[in-house]
N, C-alpha and C positions, 0 to 999 in steps of 0.2 A: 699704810698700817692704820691708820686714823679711819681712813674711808671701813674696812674691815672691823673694829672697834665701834663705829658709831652704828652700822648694819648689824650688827648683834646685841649692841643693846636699846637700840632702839627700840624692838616691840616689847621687851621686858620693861622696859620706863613708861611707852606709849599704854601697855595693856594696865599697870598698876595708875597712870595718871589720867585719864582718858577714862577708863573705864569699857574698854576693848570685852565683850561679852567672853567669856571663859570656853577654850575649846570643847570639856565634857558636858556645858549647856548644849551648846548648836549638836553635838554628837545624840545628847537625850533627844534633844527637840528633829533630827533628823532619826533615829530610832521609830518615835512617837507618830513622825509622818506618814514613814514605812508600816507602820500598824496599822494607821487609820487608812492609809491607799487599797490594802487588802482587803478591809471590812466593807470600804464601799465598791470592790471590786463583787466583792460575794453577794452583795444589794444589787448591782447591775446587773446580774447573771439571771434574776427575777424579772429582771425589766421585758416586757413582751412588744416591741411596737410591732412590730408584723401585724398583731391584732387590733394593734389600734386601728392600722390602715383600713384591716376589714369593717370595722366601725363608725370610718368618717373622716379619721385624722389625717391630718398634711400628708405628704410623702415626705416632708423635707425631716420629720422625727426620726426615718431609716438613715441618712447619712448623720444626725446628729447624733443618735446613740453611736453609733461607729467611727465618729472623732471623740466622743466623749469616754470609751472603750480605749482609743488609743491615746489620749490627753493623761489618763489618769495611768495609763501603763510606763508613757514617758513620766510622770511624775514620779512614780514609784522607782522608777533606775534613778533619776535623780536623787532622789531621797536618800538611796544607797550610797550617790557618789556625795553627797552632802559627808553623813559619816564616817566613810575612809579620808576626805579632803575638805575638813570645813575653812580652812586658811583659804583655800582658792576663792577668790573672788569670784570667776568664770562661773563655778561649779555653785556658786552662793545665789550669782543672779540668775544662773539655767533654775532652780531650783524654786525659787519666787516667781520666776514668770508662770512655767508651769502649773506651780500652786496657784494663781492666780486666777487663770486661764481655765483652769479646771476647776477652780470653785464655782467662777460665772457658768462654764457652760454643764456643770451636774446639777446645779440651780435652777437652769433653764427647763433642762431633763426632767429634773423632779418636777416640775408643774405637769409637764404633760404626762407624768405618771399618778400625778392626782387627780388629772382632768379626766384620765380615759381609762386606767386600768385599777390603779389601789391607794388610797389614801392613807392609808397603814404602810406599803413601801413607800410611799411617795416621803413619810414624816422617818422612817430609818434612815433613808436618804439625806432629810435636810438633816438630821442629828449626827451621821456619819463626818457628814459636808461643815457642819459645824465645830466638829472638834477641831477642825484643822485652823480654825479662828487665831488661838492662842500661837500657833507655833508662824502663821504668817504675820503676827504684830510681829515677833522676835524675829523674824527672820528680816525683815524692812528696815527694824533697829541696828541687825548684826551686820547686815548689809551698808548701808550706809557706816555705821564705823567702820567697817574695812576696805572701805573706801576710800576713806578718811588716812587709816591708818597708810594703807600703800601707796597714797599721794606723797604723805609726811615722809616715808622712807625714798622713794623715789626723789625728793627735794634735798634730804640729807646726801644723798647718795650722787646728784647733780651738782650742790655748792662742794660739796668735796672735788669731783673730778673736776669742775672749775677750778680750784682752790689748788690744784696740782698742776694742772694743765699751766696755771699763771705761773705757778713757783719754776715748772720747765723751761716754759719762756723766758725768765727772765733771768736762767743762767746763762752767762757767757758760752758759747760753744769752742 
């Protein structure tokens, strides 16, 4: 009963003492995500490398728009699954990498769409690309405390089953 007790209020203790980010923040801030993955999704759809090629450019710009195409499409489900699940840790760090991953490589993108095609999409890009600043600090920070947090509970939740396990043992059978 104790183990059951301690597992429910732990993250109400842990979230007011701790300072555990608030689930309708990470919810806005995965909202916020999902806006700005569509804005630069509608900026890609402008993006031409085909013509770069005819121009001069790498070939390696056709396969990196077409991971960058699908980086930012896996971000944007994540984003989703952020907002239905921001308690999942899983779903916290699927959601950072992605972001991550997809800042470097539409960063990457954007130069070679100022190099070769538009300096005006090239700067929608980086401005699209930069909203997403704010919500990957929070999300580093949110990430870590709930790491934090599910460690603390997973330990409450081990000295206890210790803590039973000894008291079984040491009744007489």
């Amino acid at each position: 009963m104790r183990l059951l007790w301690a597992l429910v209020l732990l993250p109400a203790a842990w979230s007011q003492s701790e300072g555990l980010t608030p689930r309708w923040e990470i919810e806005a801030a995965a909202v916020e995500l999902a806006e700005n993955v569509e804005t630069i999704q509608k900026i890609l759809e402008q993006v031409r490398p085909k013509e770069w090629i005819q121009d001069g450019a790498p070939d390696v710009y056709l396969s990196q728009y077409d991971e960058v195409l699908k980086d930012v499409d896996y971000l944007g489900r994540s984003a989703n699954a952020l907002e239905r699940f921001p308690a999942r840790l899983s779903v916290v760090v699927d959601t950072f990498l992605w972001l991550d991953r997809s800042h470097s490589m539409v960063g990457s993108l954007g130069e070679g769409v100022r190099k070769y095609q538009n300096s005006a999409i090239a700067d929608l890009l980086d401005s699209a690309r930069s909203r997403n600043d704010g919500v990957m600090d929070k999300l580093k920070d949110y990430m870590r405390q709930l790491a934090v947090h599910t460690e603390a509970e997973w330990n409450v939740a081990n000295d206890e089953a210790q803590r039973c396990r000894a008291e079984l043992m040491s009744k007489p059978k």
